[in-house]
C-alpha positions in Angstrom: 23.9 -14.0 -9.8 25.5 -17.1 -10.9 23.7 -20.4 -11.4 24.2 -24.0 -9.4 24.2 -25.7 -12.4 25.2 -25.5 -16.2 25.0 -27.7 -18.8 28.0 -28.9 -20.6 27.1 -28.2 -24.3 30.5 -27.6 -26.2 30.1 -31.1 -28.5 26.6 -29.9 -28.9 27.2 -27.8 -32.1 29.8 -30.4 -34.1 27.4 -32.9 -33.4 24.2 -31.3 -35.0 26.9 -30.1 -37.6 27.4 -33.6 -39.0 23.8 -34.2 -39.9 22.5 -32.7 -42.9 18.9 -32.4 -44.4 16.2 -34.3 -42.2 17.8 -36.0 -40.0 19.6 -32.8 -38.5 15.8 -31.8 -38.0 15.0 -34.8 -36.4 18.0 -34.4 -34.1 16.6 -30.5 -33.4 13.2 -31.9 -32.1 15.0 -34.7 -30.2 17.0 -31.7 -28.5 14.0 -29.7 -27.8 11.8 -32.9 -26.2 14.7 -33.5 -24.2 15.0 -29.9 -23.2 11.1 -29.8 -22.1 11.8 -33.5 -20.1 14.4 -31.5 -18.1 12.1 -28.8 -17.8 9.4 -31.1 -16.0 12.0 -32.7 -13.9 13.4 -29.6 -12.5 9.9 -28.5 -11.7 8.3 -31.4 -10.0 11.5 -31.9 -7.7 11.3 -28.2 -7.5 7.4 -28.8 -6.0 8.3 -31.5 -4.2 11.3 -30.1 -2.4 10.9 -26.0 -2.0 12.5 -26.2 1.3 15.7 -27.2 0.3 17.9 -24.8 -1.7 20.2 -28.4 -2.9 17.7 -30.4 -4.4 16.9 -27.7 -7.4 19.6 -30.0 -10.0 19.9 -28.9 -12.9 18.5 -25.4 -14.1 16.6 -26.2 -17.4 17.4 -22.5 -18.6 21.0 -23.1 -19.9 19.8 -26.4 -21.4 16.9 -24.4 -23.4 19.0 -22.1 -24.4 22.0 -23.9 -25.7 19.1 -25.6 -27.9 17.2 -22.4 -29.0 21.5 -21.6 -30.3 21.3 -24.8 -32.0 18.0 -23.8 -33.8 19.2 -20.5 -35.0 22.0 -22.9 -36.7 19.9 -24.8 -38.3 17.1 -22.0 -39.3 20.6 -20.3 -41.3 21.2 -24.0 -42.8 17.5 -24.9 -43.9 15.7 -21.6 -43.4 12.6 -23.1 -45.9 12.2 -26.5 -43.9 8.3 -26.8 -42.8 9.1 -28.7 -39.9 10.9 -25.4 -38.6 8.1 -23.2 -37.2 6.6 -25.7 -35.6 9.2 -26.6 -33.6 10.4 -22.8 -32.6 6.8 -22.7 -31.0 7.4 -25.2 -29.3 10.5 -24.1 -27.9 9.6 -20.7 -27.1 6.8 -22.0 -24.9 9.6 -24.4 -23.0 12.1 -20.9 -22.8 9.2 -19.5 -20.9 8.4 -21.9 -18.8 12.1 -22.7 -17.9 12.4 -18.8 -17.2 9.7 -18.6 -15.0 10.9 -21.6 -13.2 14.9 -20.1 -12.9 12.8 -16.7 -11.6 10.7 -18.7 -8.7 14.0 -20.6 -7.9 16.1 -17.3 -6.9 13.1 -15.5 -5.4 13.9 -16.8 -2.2 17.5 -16.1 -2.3 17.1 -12.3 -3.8 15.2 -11.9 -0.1 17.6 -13.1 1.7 20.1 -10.7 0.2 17.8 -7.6 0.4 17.0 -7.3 -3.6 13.0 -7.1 -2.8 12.9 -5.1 -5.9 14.5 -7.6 -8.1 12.5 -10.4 -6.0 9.3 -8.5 -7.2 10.3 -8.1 -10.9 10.8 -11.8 -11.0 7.2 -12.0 -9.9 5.9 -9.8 -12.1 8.0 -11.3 -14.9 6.7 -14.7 -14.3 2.8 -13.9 -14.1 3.5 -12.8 -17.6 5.2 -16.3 -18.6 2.8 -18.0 -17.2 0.1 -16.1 -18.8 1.6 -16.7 -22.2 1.6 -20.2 -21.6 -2.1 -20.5 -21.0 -3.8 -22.9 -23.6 -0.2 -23.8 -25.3 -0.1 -27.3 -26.1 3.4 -27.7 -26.7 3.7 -27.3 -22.6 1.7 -29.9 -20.2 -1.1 -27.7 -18.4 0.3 -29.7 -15.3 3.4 -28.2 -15.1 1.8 -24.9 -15.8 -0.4 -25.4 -13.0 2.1 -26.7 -10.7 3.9 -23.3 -11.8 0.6 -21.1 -10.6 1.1 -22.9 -7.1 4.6 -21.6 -6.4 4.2 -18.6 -7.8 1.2 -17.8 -5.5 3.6 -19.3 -2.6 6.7 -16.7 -3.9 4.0 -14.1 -4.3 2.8 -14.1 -1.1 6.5 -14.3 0.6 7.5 -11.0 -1.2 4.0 -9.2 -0.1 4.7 -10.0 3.1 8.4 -9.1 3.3 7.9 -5.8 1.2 5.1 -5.0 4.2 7.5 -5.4 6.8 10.0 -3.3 4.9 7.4 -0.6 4.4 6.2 -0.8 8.1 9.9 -0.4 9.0 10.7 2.4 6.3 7.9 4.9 8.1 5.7 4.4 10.7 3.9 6.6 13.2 4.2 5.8 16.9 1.8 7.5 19.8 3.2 8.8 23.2 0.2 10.1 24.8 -0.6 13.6 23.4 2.7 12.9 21.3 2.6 12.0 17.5 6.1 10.6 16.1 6.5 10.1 12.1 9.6 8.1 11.7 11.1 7.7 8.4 14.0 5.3 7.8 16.6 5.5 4.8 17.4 1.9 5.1 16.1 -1.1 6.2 19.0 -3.6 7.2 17.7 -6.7 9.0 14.8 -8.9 7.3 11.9 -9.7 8.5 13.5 -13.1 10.0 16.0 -11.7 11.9 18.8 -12.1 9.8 20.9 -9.1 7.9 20.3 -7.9 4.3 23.6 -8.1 2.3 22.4 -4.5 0.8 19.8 -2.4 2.8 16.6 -1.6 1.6 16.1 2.4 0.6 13.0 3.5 0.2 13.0 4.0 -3.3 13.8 -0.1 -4.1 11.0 -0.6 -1.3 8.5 1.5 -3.7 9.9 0.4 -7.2 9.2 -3.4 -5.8 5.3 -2.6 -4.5 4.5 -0.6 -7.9 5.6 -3.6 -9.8 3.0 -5.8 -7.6 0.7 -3.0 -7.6 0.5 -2.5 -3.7 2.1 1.2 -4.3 -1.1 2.8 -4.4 -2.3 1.0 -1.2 1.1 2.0 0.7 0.2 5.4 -0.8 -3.3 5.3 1.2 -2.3 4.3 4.3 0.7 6.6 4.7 -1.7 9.4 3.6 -4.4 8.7 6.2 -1.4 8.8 8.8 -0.1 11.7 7.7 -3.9 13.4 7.6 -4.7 12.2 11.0 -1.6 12.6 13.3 0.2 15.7 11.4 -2.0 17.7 9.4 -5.5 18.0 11.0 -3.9 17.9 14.3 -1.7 21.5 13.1 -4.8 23.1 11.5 -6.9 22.5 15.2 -4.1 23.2 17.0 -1.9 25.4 15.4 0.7 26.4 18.3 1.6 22.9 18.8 5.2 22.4 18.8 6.5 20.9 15.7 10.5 19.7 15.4 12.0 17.4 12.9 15.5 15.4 14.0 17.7 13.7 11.9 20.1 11.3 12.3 22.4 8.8 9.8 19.9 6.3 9.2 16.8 8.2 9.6 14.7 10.7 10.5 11.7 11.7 13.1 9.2 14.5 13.2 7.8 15.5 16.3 4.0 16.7 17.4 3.5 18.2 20.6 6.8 16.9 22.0 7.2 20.3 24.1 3.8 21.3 25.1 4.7 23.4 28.3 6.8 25.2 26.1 3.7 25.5 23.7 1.6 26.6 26.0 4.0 29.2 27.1 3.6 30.6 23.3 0.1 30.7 23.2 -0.1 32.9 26.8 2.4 35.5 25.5 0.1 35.8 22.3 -2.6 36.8 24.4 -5.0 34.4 22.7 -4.1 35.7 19.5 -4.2 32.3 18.0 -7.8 32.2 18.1 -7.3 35.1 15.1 -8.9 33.7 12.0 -5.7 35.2 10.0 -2.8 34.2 12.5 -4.2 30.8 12.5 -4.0 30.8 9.0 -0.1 31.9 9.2 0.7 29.2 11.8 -0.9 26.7 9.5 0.9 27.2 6.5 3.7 27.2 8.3 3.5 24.1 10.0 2.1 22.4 7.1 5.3 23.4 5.1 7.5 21.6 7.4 5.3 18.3 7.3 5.4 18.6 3.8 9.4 19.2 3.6 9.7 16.2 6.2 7.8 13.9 3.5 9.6 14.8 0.8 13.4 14.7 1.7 13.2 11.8 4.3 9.8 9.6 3.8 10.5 9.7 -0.2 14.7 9.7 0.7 16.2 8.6 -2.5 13.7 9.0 -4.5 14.1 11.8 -7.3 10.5 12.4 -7.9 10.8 14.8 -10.9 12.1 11.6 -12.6 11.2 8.5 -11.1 7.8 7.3 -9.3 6.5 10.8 -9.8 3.0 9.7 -10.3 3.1 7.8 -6.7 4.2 10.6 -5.3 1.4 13.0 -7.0 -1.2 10.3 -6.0 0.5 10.9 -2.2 0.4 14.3 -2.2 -3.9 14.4 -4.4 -4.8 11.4 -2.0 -3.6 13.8 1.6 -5.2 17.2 -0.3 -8.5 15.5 -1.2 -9.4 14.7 2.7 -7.9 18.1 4.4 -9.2 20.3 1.3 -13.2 19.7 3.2 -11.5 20.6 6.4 -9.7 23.7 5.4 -12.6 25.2 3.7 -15.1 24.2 6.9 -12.8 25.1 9.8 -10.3 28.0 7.9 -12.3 29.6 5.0 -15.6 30.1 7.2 -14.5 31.7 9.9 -13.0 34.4 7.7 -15.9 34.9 5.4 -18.1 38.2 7.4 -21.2 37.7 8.8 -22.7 41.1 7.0 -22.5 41.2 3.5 -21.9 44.4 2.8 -17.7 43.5 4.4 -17.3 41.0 1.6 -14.9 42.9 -0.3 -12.6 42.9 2.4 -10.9 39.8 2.3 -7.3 40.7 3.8 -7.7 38.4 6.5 -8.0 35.4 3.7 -3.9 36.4 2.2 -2.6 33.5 4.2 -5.1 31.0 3.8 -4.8 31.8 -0.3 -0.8 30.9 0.2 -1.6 27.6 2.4 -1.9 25.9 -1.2 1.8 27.2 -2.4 3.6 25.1 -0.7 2.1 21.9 -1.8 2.2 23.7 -5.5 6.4 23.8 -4.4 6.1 20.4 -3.3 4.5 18.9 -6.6 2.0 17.2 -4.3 -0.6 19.1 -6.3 -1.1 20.8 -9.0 -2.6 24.4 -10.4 -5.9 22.2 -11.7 -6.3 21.6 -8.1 -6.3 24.8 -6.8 -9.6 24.2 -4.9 -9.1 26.8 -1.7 -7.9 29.9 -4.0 -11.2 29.0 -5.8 -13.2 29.5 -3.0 -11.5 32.2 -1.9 -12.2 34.1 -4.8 -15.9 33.0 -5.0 -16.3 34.8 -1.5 -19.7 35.4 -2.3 -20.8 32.1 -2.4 -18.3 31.1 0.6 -20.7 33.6 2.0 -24.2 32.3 1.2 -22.9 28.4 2.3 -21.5 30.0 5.6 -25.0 31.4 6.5 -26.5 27.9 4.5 -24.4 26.0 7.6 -25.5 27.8 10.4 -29.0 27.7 9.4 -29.1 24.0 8.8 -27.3 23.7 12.3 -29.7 25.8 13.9 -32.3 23.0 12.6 -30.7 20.6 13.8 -30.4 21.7 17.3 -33.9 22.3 17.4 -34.6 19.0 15.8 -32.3 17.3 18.0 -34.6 18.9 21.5 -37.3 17.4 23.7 -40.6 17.4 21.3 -43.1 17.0 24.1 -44.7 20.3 23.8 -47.2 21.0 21.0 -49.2 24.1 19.4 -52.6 24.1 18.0 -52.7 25.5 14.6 -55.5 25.7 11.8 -58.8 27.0 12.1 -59.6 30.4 12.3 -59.0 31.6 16.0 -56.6 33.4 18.0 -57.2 31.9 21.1 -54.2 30.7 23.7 -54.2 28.1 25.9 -52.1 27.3 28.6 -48.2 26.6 27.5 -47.6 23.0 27.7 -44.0 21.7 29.2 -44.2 18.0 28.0 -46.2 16.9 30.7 -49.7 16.4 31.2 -51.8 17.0 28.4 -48.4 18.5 26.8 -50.6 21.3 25.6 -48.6 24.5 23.9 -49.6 28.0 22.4 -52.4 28.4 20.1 -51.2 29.8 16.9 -54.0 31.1 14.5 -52.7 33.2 11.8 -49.3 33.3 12.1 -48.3 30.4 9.4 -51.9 29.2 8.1 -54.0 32.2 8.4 -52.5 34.1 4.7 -54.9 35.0 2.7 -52.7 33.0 -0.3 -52.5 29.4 2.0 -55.5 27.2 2.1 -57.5 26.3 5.2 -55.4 23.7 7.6 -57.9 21.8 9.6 -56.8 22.7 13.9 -55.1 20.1 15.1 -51.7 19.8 17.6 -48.5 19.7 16.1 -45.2 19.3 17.7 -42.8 22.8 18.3 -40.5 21.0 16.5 -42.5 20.8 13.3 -43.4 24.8 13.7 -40.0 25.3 14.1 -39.3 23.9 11.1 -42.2 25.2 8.8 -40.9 28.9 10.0 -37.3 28.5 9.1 -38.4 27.1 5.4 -40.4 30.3 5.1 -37.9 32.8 6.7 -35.4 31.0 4.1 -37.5 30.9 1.2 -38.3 34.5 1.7 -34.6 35.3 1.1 -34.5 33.6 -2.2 -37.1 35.6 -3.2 -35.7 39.1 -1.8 -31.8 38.4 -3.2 -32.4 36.2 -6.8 -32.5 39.5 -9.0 -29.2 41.1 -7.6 -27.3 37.7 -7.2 -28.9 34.9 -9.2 -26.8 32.1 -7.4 -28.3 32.9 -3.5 -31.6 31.8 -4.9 -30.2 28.3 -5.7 -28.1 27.9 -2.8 -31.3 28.8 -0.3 -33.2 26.6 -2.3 -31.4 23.9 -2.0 -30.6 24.9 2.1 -34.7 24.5 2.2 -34.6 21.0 1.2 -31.4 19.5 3.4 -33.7 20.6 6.1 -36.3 19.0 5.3 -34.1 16.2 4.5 -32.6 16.4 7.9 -36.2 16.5 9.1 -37.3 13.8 8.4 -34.1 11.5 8.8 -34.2 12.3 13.0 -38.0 12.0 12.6 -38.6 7.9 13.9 -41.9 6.2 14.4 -43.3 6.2 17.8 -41.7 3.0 19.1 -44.7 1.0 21.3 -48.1 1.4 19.7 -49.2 2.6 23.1 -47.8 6.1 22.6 -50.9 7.6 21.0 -50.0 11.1 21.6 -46.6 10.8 19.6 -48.5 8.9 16.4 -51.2 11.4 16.1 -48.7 14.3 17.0 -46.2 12.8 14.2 -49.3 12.0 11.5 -50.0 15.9 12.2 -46.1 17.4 11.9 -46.3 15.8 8.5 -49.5 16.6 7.5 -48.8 20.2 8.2 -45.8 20.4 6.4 -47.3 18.9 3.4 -49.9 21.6 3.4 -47.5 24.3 3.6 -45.4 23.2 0.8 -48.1 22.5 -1.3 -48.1 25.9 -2.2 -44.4 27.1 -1.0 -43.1 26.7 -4.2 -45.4 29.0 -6.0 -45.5 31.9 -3.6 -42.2 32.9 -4.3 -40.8 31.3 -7.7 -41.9 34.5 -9.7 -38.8 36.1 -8.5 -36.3 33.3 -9.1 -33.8 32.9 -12.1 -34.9 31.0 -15.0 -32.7 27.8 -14.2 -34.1 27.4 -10.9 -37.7 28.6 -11.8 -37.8 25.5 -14.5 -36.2 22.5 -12.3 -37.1 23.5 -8.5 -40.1 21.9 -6.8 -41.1 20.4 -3.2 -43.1 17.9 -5.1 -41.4 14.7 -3.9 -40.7 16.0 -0.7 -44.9 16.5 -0.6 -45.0 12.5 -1.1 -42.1 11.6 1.5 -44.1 13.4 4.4 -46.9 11.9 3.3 -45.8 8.8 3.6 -43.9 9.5 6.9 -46.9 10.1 8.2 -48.7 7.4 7.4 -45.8 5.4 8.7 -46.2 6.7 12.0 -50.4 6.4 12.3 -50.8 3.1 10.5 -49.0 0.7 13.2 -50.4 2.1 15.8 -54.1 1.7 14.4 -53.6 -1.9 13.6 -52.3 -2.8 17.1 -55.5 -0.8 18.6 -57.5 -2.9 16.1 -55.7 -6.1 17.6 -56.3 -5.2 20.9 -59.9 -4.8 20.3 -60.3 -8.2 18.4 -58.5 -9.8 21.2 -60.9 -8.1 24.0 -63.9 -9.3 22.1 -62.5 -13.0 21.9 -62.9 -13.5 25.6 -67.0 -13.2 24.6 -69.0 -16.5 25.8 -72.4 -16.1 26.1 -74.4 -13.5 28.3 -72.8 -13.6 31.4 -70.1 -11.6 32.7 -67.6 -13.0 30.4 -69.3 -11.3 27.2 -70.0 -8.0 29.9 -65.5 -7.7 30.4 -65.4 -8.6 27.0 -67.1 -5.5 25.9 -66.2 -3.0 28.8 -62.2 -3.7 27.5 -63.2 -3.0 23.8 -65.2 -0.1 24.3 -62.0 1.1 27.5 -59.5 0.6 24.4 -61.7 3.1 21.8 -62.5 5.3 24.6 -58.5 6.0 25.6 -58.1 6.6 21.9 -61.0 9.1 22.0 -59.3 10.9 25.1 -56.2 10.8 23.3 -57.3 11.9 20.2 -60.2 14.9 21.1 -56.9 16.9 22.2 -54.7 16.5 19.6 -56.6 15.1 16.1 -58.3 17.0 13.7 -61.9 16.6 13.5 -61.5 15.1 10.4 -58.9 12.8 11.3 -60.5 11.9 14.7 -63.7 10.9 12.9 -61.8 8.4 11.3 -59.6 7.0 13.4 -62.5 6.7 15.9 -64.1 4.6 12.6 -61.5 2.5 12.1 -61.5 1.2 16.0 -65.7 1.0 16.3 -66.0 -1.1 13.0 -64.5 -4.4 14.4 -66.1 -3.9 17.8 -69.8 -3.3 15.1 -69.1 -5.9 13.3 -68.6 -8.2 15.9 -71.3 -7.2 18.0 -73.9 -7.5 15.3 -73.0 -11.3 14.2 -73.6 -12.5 17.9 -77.0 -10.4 17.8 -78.0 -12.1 14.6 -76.8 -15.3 16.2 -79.4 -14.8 19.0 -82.3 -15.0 16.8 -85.8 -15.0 17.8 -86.2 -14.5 21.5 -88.6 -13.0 24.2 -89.0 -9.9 26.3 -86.7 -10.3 29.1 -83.9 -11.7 26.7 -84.2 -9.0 24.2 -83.8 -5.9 27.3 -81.1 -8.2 28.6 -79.1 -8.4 25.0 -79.9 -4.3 25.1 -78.5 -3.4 27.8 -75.2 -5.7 27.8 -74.6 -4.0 24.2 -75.3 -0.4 25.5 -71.6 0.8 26.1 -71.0 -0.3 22.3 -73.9 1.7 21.0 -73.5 4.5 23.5 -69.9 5.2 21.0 -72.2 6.8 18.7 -72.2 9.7 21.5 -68.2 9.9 20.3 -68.7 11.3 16.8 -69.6 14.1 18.6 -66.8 16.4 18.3 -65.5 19.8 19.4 -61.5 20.6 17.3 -58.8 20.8 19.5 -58.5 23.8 21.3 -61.7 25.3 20.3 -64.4 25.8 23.2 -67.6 24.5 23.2 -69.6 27.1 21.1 -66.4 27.6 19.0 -65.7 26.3 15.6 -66.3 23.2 14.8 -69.2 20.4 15.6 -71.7 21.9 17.7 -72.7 20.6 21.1 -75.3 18.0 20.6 -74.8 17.1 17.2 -73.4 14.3 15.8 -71.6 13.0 12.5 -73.3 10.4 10.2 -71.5 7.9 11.9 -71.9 5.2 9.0 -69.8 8.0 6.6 -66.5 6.6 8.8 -68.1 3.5 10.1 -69.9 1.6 7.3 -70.2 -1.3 9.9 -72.5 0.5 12.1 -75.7 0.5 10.2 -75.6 -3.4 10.4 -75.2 -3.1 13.7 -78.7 -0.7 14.3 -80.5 -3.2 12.3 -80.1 -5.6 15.1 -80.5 -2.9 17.5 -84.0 -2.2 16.0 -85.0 -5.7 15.5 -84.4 -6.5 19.5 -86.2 -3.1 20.5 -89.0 -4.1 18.4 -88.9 -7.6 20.3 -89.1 -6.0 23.6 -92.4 -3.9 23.9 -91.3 -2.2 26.9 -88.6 -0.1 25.7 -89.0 2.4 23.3 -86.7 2.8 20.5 -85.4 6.2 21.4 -84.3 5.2 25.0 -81.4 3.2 23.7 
């Protein structure tokens, strides 16, 4: 492309000819300031007027260079002058700026004539310029920074014309249950309207974004098209009608654009498509064609042996990456047996081992990503994940289900009650022996734990049993069960959520107790069967920190709850004033809020965990109690019965630390009838509390002290 402007330099050489020695050094640096004054000038009319293509003047590029010719002259006349090396610095830094300048000013105009490719080299060219100019004295930091602006200006210009190329070049377009890929060998009309002097092929369109480094990007987005409306739509549905149609300037493929007739193929198979190994076939086909449609028309003129053959690579590792999950999940498992024993049969898996040849044909992969065929051949362990899968999906169905009905396990008996269907009392079967009754597990206190949580306990012992049974024949089963063991219990206790309002007792205790029971059953489920496992596992595996997390899940789900009870108590007891029938509310709402917890609790807590709980709730309403007794002081008879009996629901809790485990009847295990806990072992408030008791009975000679 030829230039508006050159400068006329043919006296310039007789004139520097006639000056010897200094002065024809002085007359160099002379030249070169000028050189860097035009410089300047072209670039600040350059800044001030980029919307005129006349106001550019002179281009400073012809000027430099007709004085970097003059210096070679006189570098061959005086090649030891000291003044020399100084001033070829200087005018290598004004060459580079005047070259970045001359590549901003016919950016614009390589657009308008469809050279996006050359358009991007000059910005890639001029970064680098302008990078080399960074710090240089010899060149004004203004100018260099009045450079940055337009090239950030250019920059963004060819970005955005090189996306509307791309977007142009292939793009996928939706007609209902349709899916169009259209692929264009030539874009011919910018993004303004107006025609390219020389259309845009796709392989300039991808030489331009590689050398702004948006390839890779283009790569990802036409992959994830590709991915989502060709290939993941063939593998689910195989049968659907596939047709590619070409044309002078372009070409289209076609998904699903004849589904009666599609339909029509799939009801003369006789359903055969639901065949693990037909699907297979039909895949590999179709596949073959999407990937033939990419290679001749999306990358047209593009010989990607030679050129760009590491985009196209990235294309093809960047599509196999995100279907490779897919093909092993929805075509390897369905062909790996059920039964063991047919594992060595694996004709069925012939076409789903050539699914990967034609991307191998394509050069979209290569043999180090082979991942399928490996698989394939590892059929054992495709096995042991397939049975891994359905197991963790049978937990999560059950995990997933209504957890309103509980069991009663612990303890030592074998008696039933009625089965509980998440109302009422939500009471379930009483399970004795069955999972805490071995003579290797310790003792479980009875409580009520959700199905859910028994559920789960039994599939991590069923599972564990098989790692146990198959480690000696097949070493990695016993790793692969292990680690199916703890994704359930991860699973577990990712869908297991606090009970949201503090008011739903029965779902806090119920929770405290799934987690507590788990906890005690993998306290020791580790050691019960790790004398059969192989060395590698025996040394690392352990239920340890899963131990810790339940734990701590359950104290998540009991501790909120508590302190809101505690709350509400506090607040009950603040509505106290005096003797009257404020104070008498006051503690009739405290002692309601302990005894609904007590309801709540007796059926579901362990006696252990009652007894504290009911601790926890009494000692604020003790504490309480006993500073407005002490208050009182000294007073007579009548006062002393009266204080007595508006206290007597708060002492009558002691009656509540008598307690029966859930499930157990009356002369079962457990506390017996009529006797009672040391109530100041959970309650150290409540022996304050007695010594205020005492001192008012001892006050009042009419009531004996074993009456209260």
């Amino acid at each position: 492309m030829g230039r508006r402007y050159r400068r006329d330099t043919r006296h310039a050489d007789t004139e520097l000819s006639t000056l010897t020695g200094e002065a024809q050094v002085s007359a160099l640096d002379a030249l070169i300031s000028d050189a860097r004054t035009l410089t300047y000038e072209a670039i600040s009319v350059h800044t001030s007027h980029t919307l005129s293509a006349q106001i550019y003047g002179a281009d400073p590029l012809d000027a430099v260079a007709t004085v970097s010719d003059k210096y070679e002259v006189v570098r061959q006349a005086q090649p030891e002058h000291p003044r020399l090396d100084p001033l070829g610095n200087t005018l290598n830094a004004v060459m580079r700026l005047a070259k970045a300048h001359a590549n901003l000013h016919e950016i614009d105009e390589q657009l308008q004539h469809g050279d996006v490719a050359v358009a991007a080299s000059s910005v890639a060219e001029t970064a680098g310029l302008l990078g080399e100019l960074e710090g240089d004295r010899a060149i004004t930091s203004e100018y260099v920074a009045l450079m940055h602006s337009q090239l950030l200006r250019k920059r963004a210009a060819v970005r955005a014309e090189l996306e509307y190329v791309a977007e142009q070049t292939c793009w996928v377009a939706l007609h209902g249950a349709v899916s169009e890929v259209h692929a264009m060998y030539g874009v011919a009309v910018s993004s303004d309207g107006a025609p390219y002097e020389n259309a845009v092929t796709p392989s300039e369109l991808l030489f331009a974004l590689a050398e702004l480094g948006l390839a890779r990007g283009r790569m990802d987005r036409m992959a994830d098209d590709l991915v989502t409306h060709c290939l993941v739509p063939l593998m689910r549905r195989p049968h659907e009608s596939l047709a590619v149609a070409h044309s002078p300037m372009g070409a289209t493929l076609s998904i699903g654009a004849f589904a009666p007739l599609a339909d029509a193929i799939n009801s003369n198979n006789g359903g055969s498509g639901s065949d693990g190994g037909v699907r297979c076939e039909l895949v590999r086909d179709k596949w073959a064609e999407v990937l033939r449609f990419v290679r001749s028309d999306v990358f047209h003129d593009v010989d990607v042996d030679e050129d760009l053959a590491d985009l196209y690579a990235y294309l093809g590792s960047r599509m196999w990456r995100v279907v490779c999950p897919l093909v092993r999940s929805e075509l390897l498992m369905p062909l790996v047996p059920a039964c063991a024993e047919e594992l060595a049969d694996c004709g069925a898996m012939e076409p789903l081992l050539q699914l990967e040849d034609a991307w191998l044909e394509m050069r979209l992969i290569t043999q180090n990503d082979l991942r399928i065929k490996a698989a394939v051949r590892d059929v054992v362990l495709a096995h042991v994940a397939k049975r891994r899968r359905d197991l963790l999906a049978t937990v999560a169905a059950v995990l997933a289900s209504n957890d309103d009905n509980t069991v009663v396990v612990g303890g030592s008996s074998d008696s039933s009650s009625e089965e509980g269907n998440g109302k009422g009392k939500g009471r379930g079967k009483t399970k004795g022996k069955g999972l805490v009754g071995d003579s290797d597990r310790l003792a479980f206190p009875r409580c009520a734990i959700s199905e859910r949580a028994q559920t789960l306990v039994d599939f991590v012992s069923e599972t564990m049993a098989l790692t146990a049974a198959d480690s000696e024949e097949t070493p990695p089963l016993a790793a692969l069960y292990f680690h199916a063991v703890r994704d359930a219990l991860i699973l577990h206790r990712a869908l297991s959520r606090p009970a949201a309002s503090g008011d739903d007792l029965k779902r806090a205790f119920v929770q405290f107790n799934d987690c507590e029971f788990i906890s005690h059953n993998l306290a020791t489920l580790g050691l019960r069967h790790r004398g059969r496992w192989p060395p590698v596992l025996k040394a690392s595996a352990t239920f340890t920190d899963a131990i810790s997390a339940y734990r701590g899940l359950g104290r998540l789900a009991m501790a909120p709850v508590l302190e809101r009870l505690r709350e509400q108590v506090s607040l009950a007891l603040g509505s106290w004033q005096g003797q009257g029938a404020s104070a008498e509310g006051a503690l009739a709402l405290a002692c309601a809020i302990v005894e609904r917890v007590c309801s709540v609790g007796s059926l579901y807590l362990s006696a252990e965990m009652f007894l504290r709980v009911l601790g926890v709730l009494v000692a604020p309403l003790a504490v309480f109690v006993a500073a407005q007794l002490e208050g009182v002081g000294a007073v007579g008879d009548v006062e002393a019965r009266a204080m007595l009996r508006l206290v007597a629901p708060v002492v009558g809790l002691r009656d509540r630390f008598r307690y029966i485990a859930a499930g157990v009847a009356e002369d079962g295990v457990g506390f017996a009838q009529g006797a009672c806990a040391p109530v100041s072992k959970y309650c150290p408030e409540w022996d304050p509390l007695m010594v205020q008791i005492d001192r008012l009975t001892a006050l009042s000679s009419k009531i004996a002290t074993n009456s209260i």
